[in-house]
Residue frames relative to the residue before (quaternion, step in Angstrom):
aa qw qx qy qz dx dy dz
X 1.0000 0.0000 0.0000 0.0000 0.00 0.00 0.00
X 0.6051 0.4194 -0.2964 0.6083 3.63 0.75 -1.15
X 0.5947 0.4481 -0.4193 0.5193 3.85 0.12 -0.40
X 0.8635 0.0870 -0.2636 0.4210 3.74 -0.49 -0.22
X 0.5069 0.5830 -0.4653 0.4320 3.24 0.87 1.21
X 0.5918 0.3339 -0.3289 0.6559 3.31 1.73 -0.18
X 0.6084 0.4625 -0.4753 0.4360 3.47 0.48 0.26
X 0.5435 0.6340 -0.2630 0.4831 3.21 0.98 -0.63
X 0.6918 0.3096 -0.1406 0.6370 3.80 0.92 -0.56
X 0.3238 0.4873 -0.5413 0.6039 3.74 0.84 0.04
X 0.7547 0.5247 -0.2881 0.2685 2.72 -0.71 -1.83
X 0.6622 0.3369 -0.2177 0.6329 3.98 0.26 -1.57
X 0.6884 0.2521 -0.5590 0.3874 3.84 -0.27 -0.93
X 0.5725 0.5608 -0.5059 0.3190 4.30 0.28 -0.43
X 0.6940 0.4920 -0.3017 0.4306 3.41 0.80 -1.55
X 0.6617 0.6148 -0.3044 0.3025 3.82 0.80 -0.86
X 0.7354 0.2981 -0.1744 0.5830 3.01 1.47 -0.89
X 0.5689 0.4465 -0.5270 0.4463 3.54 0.46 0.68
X 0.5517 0.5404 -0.4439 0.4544 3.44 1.26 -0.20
X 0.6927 0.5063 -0.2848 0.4276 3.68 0.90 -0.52
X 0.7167 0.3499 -0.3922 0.4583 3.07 0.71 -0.24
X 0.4221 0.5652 -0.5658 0.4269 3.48 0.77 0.36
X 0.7525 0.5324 -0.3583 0.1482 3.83 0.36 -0.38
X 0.5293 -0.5964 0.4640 0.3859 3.24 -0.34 0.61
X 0.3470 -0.6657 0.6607 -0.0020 3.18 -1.19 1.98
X 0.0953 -0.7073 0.6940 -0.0952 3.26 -1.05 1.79
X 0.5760 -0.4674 0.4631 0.4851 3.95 -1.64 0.07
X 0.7758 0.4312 -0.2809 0.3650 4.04 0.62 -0.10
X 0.5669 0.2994 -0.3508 0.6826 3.53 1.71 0.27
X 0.6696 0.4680 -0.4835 0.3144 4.05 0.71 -0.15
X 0.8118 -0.2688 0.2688 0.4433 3.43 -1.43 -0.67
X 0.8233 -0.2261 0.3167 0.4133 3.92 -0.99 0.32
X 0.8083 0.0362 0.1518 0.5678 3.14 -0.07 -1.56
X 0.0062 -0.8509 0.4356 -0.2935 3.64 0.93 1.41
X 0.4346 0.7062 -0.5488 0.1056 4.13 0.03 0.10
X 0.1369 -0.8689 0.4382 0.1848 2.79 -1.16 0.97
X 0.6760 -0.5139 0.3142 0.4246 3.72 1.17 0.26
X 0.6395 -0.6431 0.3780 0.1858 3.32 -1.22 0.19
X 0.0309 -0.7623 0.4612 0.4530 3.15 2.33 -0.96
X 0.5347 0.5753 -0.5631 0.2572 3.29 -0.40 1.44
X 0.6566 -0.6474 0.1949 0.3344 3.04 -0.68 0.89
X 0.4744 -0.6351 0.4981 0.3515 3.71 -1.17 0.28
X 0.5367 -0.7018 0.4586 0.0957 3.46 -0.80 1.40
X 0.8895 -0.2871 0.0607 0.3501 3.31 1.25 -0.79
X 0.4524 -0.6910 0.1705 0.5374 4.11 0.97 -0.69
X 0.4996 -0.6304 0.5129 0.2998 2.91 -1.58 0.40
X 0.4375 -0.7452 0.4705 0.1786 3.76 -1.00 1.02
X 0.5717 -0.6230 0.3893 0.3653 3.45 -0.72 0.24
X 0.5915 0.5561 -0.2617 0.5219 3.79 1.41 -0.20
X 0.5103 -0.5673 0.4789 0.4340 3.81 1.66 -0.16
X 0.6356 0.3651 -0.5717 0.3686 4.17 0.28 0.74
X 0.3624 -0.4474 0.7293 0.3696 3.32 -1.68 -0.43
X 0.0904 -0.6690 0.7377 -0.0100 2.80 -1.65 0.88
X 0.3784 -0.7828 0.4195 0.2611 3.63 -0.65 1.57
X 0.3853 -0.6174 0.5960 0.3393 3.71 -1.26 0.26
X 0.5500 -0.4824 0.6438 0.2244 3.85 -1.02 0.11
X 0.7019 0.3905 -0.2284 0.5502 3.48 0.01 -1.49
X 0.8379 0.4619 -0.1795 0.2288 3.47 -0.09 -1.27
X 0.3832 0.7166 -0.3388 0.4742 3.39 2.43 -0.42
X 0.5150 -0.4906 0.6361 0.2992 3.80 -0.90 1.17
X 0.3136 -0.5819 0.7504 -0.0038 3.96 -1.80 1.17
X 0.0336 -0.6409 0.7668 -0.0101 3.89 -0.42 0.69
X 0.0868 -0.7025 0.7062 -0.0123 3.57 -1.03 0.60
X 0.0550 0.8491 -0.4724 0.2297 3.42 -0.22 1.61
X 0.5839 -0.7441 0.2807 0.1632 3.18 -0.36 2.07
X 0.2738 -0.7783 0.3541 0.4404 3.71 -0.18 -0.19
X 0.3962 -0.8551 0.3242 0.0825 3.93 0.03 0.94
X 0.3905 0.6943 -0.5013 0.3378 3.34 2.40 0.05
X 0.8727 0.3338 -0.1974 0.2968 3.07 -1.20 0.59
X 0.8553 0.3985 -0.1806 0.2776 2.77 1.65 0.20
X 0.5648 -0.7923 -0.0754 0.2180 3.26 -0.45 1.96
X 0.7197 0.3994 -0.4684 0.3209 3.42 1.09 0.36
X 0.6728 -0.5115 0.4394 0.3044 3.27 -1.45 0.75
X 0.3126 -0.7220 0.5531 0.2741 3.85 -1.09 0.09
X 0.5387 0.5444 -0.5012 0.4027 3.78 1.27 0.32
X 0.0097 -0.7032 0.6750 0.2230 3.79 -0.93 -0.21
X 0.4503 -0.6501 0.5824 0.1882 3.45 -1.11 1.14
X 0.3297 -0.7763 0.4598 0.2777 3.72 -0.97 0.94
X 0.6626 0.2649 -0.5888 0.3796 3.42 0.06 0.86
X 0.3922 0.6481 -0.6403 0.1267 3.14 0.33 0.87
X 0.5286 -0.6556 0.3772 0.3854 3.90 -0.68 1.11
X 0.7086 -0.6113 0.3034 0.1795 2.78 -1.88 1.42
X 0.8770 0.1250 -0.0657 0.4592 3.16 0.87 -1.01
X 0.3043 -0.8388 0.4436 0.0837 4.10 0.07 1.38
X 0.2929 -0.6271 0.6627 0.2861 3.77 0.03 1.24
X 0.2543 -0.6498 0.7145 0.0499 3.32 -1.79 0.82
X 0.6460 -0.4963 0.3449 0.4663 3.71 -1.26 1.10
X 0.7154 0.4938 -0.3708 0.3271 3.44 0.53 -1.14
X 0.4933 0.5277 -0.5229 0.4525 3.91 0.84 0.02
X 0.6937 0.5784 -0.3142 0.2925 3.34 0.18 -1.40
């Protein structure tokens, strides 16, 4: 009887902690001095003297369209009205 009562708690103290480690390790459930990062890549290396030295290759490529000539504007003015019937309602 006393025997499958400590097995019995084995058992839960096992299940309890596999439930935890499913969770998802943030800076406010990890250690003190916990960070986890942005998930973005690393730009380039650290030197042995304490700089960062940038890669080329490793710099983000933004491929941007050219926009001369073309007629809308990227500000929107705030009273413009939330919600713009489109042709396709009409």
């Amino acid at each position: 009887m006393a025997l499958g009562i400590i097995v019995g708690m084995m058992r839960a103290g096992l299940r309890r902690k596999h439930r935890a480690s499913l969770n998802i390790l943030t800076s406010k459930t990890g250690p003190r001095n916990y960070y986890k990062g942005k998930n973005c890549l690393s730009t380039g290396r650290h030197t042995s003297k304490g700089k960062y030295i940038l890669i080329a290759e490793k710099l983000p490529k933004y491929v941007v369209p050219d926009l001369t000539g073309f007629p809308l504007k990227p500000y929107v003015e705030h009273s413009t009205p939330k919600n713009i019937p489109s042709a396709a309602d009409s």
